[in-house]
C-alpha positions as YAML, in Angstrom:
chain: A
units: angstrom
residues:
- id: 1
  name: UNK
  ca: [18.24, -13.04, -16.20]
- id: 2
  name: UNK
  ca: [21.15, -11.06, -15.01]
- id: 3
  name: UNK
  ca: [21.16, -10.58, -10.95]
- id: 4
  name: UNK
  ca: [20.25, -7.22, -9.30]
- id: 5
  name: UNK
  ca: [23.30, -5.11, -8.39]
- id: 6
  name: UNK
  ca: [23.32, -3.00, -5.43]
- id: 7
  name: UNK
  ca: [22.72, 0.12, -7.30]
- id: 8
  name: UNK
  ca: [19.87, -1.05, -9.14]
- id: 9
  name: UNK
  ca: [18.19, -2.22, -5.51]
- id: 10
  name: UNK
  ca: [19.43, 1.45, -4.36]
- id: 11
  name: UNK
  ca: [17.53, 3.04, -7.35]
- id: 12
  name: UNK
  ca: [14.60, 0.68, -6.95]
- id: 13
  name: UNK
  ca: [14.34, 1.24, -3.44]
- id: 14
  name: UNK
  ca: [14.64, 4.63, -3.56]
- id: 15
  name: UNK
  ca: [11.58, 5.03, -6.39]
- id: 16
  name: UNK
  ca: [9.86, 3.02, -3.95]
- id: 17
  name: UNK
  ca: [9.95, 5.29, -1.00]
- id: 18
  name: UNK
  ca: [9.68, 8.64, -3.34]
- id: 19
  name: UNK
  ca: [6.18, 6.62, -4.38]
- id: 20
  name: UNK
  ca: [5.06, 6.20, -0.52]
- id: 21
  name: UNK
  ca: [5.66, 2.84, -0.90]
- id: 22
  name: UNK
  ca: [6.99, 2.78, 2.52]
- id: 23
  name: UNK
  ca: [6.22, 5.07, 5.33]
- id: 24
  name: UNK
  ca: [8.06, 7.14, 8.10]
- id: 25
  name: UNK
  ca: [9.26, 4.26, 11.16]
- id: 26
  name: UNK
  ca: [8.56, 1.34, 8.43]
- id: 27
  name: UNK
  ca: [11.51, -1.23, 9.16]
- id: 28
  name: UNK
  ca: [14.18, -2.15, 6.18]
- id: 29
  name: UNK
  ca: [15.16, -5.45, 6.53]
- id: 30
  name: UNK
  ca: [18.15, -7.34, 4.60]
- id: 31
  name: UNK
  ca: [16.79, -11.01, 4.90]
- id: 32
  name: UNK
  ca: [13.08, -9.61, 3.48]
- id: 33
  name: UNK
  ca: [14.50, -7.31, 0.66]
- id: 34
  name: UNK
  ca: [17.34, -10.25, -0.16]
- id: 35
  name: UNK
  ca: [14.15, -12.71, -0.85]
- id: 36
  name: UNK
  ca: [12.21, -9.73, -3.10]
- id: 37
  name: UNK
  ca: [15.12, -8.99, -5.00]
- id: 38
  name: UNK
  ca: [16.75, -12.90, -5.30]
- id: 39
  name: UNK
  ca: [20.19, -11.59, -4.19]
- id: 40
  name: UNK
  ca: [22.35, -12.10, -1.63]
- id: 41
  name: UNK
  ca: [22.31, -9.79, 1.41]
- id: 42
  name: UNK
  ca: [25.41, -8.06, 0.13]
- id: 43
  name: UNK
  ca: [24.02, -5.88, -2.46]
- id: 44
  name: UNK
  ca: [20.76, -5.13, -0.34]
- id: 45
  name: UNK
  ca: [22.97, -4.06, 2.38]
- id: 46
  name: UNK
  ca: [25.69, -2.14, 0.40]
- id: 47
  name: UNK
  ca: [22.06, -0.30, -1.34]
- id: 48
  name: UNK
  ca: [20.44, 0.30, 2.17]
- id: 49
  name: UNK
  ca: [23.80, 1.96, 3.61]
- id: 50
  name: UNK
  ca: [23.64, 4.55, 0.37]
- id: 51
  name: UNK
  ca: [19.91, 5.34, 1.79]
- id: 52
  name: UNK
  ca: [21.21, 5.99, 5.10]
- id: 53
  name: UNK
  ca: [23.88, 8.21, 4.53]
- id: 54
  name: UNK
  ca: [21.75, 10.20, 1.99]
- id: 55
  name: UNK
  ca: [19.39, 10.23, 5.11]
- id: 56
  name: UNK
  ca: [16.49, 8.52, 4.33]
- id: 57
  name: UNK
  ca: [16.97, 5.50, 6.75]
- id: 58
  name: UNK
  ca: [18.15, 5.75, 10.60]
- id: 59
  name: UNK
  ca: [19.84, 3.33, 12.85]
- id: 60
  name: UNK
  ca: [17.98, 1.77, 15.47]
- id: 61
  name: UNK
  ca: [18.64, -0.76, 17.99]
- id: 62
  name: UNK
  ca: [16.80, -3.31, 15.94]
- id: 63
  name: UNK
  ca: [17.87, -1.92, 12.13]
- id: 64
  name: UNK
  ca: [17.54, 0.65, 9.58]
- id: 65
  name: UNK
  ca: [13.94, 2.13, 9.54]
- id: 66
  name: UNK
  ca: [12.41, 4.67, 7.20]
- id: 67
  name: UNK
  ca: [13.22, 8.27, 8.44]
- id: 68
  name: UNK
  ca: [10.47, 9.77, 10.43]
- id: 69
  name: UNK
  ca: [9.45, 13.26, 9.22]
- id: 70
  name: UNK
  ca: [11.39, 16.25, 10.73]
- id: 71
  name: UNK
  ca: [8.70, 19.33, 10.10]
- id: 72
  name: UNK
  ca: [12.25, 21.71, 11.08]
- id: 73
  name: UNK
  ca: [14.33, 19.92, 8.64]
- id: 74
  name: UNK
  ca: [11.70, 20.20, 5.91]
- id: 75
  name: UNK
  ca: [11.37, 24.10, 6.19]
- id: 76
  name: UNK
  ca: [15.06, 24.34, 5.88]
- id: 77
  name: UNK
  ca: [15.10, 22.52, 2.83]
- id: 78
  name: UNK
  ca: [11.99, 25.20, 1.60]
- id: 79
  name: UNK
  ca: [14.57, 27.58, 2.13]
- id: 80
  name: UNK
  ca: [17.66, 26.26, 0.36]
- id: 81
  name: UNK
  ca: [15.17, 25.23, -2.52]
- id: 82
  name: UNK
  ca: [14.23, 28.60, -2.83]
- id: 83
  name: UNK
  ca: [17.13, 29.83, -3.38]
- id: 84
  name: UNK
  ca: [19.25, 27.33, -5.70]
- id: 85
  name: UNK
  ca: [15.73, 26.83, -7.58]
- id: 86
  name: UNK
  ca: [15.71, 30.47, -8.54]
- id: 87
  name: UNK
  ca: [19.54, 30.06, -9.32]
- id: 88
  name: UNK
  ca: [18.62, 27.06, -11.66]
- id: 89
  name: UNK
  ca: [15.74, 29.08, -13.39]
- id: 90
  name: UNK
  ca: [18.23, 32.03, -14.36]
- id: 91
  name: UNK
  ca: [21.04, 30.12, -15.38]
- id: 92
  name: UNK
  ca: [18.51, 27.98, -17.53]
- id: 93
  name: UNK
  ca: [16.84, 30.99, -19.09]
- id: 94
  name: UNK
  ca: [20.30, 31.82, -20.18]
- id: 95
  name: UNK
  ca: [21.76, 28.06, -21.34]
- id: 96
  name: UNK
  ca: [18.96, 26.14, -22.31]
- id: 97
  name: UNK
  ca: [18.77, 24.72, -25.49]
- id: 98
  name: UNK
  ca: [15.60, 23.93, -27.87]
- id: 99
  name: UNK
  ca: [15.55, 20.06, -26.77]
- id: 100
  name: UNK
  ca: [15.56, 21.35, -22.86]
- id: 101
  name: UNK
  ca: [12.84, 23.48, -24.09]
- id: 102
  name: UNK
  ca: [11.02, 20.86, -25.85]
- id: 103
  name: UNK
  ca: [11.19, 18.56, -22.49]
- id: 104
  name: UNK
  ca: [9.83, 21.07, -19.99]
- id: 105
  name: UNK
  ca: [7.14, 22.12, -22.37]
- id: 106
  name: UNK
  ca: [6.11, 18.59, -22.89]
- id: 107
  name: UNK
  ca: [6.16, 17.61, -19.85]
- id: 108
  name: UNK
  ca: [3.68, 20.57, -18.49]
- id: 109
  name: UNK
  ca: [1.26, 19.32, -21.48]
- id: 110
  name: UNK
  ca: [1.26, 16.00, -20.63]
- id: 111
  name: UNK
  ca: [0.93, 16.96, -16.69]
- id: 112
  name: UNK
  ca: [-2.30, 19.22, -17.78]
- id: 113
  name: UNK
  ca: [-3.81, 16.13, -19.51]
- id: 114
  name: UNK
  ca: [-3.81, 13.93, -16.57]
- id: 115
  name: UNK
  ca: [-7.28, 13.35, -15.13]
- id: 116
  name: UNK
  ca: [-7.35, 14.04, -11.24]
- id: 117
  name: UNK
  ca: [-3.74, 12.14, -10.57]
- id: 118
  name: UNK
  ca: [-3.19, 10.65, -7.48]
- id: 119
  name: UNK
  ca: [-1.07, 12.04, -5.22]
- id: 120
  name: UNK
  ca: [1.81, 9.84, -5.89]
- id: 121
  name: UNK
  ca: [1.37, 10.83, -9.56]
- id: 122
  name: UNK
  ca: [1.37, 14.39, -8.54]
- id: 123
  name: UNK
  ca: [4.39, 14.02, -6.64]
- id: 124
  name: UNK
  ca: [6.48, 12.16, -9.32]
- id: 125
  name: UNK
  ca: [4.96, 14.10, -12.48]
- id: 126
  name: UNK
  ca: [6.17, 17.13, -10.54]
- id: 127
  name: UNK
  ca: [9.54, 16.37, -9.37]
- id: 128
  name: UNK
  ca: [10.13, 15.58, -12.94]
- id: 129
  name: UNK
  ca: [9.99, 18.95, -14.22]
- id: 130
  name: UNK
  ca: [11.87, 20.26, -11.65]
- id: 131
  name: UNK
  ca: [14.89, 18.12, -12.62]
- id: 132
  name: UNK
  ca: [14.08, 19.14, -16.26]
- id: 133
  name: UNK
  ca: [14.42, 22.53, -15.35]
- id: 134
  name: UNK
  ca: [17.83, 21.88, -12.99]
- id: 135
  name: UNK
  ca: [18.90, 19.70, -16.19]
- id: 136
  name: UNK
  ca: [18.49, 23.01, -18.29]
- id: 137
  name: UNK
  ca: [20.69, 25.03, -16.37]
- id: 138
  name: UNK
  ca: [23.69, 22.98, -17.74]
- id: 139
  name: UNK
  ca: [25.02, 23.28, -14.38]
- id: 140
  name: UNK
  ca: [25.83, 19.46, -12.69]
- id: 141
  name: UNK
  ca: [27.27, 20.87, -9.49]
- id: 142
  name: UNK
  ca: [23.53, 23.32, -8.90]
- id: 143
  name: UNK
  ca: [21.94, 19.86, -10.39]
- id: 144
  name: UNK
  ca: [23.67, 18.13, -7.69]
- id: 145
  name: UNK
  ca: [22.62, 20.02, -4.94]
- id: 146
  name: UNK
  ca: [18.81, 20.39, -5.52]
- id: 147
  name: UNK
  ca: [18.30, 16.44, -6.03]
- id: 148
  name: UNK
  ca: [20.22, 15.94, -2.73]
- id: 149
  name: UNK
  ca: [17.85, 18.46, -1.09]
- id: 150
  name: UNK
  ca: [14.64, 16.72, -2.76]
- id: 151
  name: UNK
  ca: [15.41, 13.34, -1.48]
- id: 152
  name: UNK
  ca: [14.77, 15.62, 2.06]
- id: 153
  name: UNK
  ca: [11.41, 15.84, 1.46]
- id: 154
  name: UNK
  ca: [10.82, 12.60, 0.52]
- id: 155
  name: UNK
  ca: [8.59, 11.75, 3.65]
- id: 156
  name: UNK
  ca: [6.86, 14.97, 4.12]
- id: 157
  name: UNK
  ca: [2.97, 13.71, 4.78]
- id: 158
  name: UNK
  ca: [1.36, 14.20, 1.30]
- id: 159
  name: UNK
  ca: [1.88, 16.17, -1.46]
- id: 160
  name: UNK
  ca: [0.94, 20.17, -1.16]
- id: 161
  name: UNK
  ca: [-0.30, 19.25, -4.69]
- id: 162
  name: UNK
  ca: [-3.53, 17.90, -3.74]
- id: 163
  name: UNK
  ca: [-4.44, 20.52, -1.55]
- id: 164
  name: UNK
  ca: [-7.51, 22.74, -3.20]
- id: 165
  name: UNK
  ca: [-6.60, 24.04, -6.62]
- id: 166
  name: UNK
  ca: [-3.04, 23.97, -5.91]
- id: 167
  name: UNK
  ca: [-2.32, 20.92, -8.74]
- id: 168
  name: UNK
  ca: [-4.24, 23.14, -11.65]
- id: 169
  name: UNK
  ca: [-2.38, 26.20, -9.84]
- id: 170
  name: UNK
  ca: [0.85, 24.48, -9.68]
- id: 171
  name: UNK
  ca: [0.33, 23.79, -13.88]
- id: 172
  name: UNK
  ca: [-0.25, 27.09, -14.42]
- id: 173
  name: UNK
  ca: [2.49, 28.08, -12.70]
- id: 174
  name: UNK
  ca: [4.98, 25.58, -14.46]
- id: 175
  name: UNK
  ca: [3.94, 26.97, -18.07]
- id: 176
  name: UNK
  ca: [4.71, 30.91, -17.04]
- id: 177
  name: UNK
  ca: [8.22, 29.39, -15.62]
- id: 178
  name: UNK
  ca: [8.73, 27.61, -18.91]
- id: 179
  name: UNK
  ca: [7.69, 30.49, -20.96]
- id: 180
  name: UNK
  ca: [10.23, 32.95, -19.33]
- id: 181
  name: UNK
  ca: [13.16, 30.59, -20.03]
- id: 182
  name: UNK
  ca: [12.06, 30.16, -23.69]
- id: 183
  name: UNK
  ca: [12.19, 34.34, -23.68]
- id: 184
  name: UNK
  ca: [15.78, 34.18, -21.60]
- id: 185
  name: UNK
  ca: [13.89, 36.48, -19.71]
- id: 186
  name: UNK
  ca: [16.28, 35.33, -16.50]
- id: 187
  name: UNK
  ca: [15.17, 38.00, -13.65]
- id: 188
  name: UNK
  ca: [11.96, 37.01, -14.39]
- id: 189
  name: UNK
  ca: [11.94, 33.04, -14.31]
- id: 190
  name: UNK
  ca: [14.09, 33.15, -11.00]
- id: 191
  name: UNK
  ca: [11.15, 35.52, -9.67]
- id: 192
  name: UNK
  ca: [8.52, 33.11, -10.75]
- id: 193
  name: UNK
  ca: [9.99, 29.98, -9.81]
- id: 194
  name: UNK
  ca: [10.75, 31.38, -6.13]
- id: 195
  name: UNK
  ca: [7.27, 33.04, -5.87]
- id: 196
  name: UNK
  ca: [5.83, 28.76, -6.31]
- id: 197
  name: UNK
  ca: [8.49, 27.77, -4.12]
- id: 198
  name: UNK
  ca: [7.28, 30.05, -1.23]
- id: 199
  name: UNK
  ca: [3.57, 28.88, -2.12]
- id: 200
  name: UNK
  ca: [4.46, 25.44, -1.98]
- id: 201
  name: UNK
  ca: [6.05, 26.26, 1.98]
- id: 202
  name: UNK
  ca: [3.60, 28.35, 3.18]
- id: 203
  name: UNK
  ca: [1.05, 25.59, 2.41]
- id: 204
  name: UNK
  ca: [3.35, 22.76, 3.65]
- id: 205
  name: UNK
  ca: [3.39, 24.79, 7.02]
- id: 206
  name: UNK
  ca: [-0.28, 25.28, 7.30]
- id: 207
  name: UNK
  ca: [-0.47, 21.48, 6.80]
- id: 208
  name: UNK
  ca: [1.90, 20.87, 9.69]
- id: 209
  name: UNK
  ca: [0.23, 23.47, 12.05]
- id: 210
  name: UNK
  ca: [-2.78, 21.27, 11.36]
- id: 211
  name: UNK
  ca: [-1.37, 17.87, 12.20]
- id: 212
  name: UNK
  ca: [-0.20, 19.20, 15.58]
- id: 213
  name: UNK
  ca: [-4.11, 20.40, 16.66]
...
């Protein structure tokens, strides 16, 4: 069996802290994830330098740790989200083709079928369609820029999606997106798409408010 190169441990390692498996000030440690993977430390280091400069790791004085959550930061990236998600709807409402069409509406029917996901799987299953929708817009530099911005919310402390009805919401919400783009009704899908955007920050602020009583 073929060795592990450093961006296979990158990817891995990344899926692994998109899936909670590690938490905010969790330590990252060459020697440990050397042994896991049976590499050397080279390609576990060369990985684990990718995931700091994309900002998911910070230096210490004893190593790279898991990036603890920045409430600030993660508004911000509400924000930009907002906007370049709306951008992605109307340029996708205008460019997509029948197999984008096919994805996105398979992949809110298959979402809708799930029976009370976790919240990993709600998280995953989600950010999913969202990059089916960016992948729709046939634009790779707009593409670019959300995924950057999602691996910014990576740590945020659980998923707004398993807050009430917000997951059955959320589906609902999904399906109206994806039936605008099928009608190139553009104005329309940008509208919707930023509406659930603002939901999902207005909830994610609540959520911090409450941590800090």
């Amino acid at each position: 069996m073929a060795k592990l190169d450093s961006d296979s441990i990158h990817a891995q390692l990344k899926d692994n802290l998109l899936h909670g498996a590690f938490q905010p000030g969790d330590a990252l440690r060459e020697v440990a994830l050397a042994e896991r993977f049976g590499v050397s430390r080279t390609p576990v280091r060369e990985a684990l330098t990718r995931l700091l400069h994309e900002g998911l790791l910070e230096r210490r004085a004893r190593g790279l740790f898991v990036k603890e959550i920045d409430p600030e930061q993660i508004m911000q990236v509400y924000d930009l989200r907002i906007n370049l998600e709306g951008q992605a709807a109307q340029e996708a409402a205008s460019a997509r083709t029948e197999v984008d069409l096919a994805r996105l509406q398979g992949l809110v029917d298959r979402d809708r079928a799930l029976n009370d996901p976790d919240d990993a799987t709600r998280l995953s299953t989600n950010i999913e369609f969202h990059r089916a929708l960016w992948r729709a817009a046939h634009n790779p530099v707009l593409e670019d820029l959300l995924e950057r911005l999602a691996t910014h919310q990576i740590h945020a402390p659980s998923s707004t999606l398993s807050v009430g009805t917000r997951w059955v919401d959320s589906l609902g919400e999904h399906q109206s997106i994806v039936d605008r783009i099928r009608d190139r009704d553009a104005a329309k899908a940008r509208e919707l798409i930023q509406k659930h955007m603002a939901t999902a920050k207005s909830m994610r602020l609540k959520m911090f408010a409450n941590l800090m009583h």
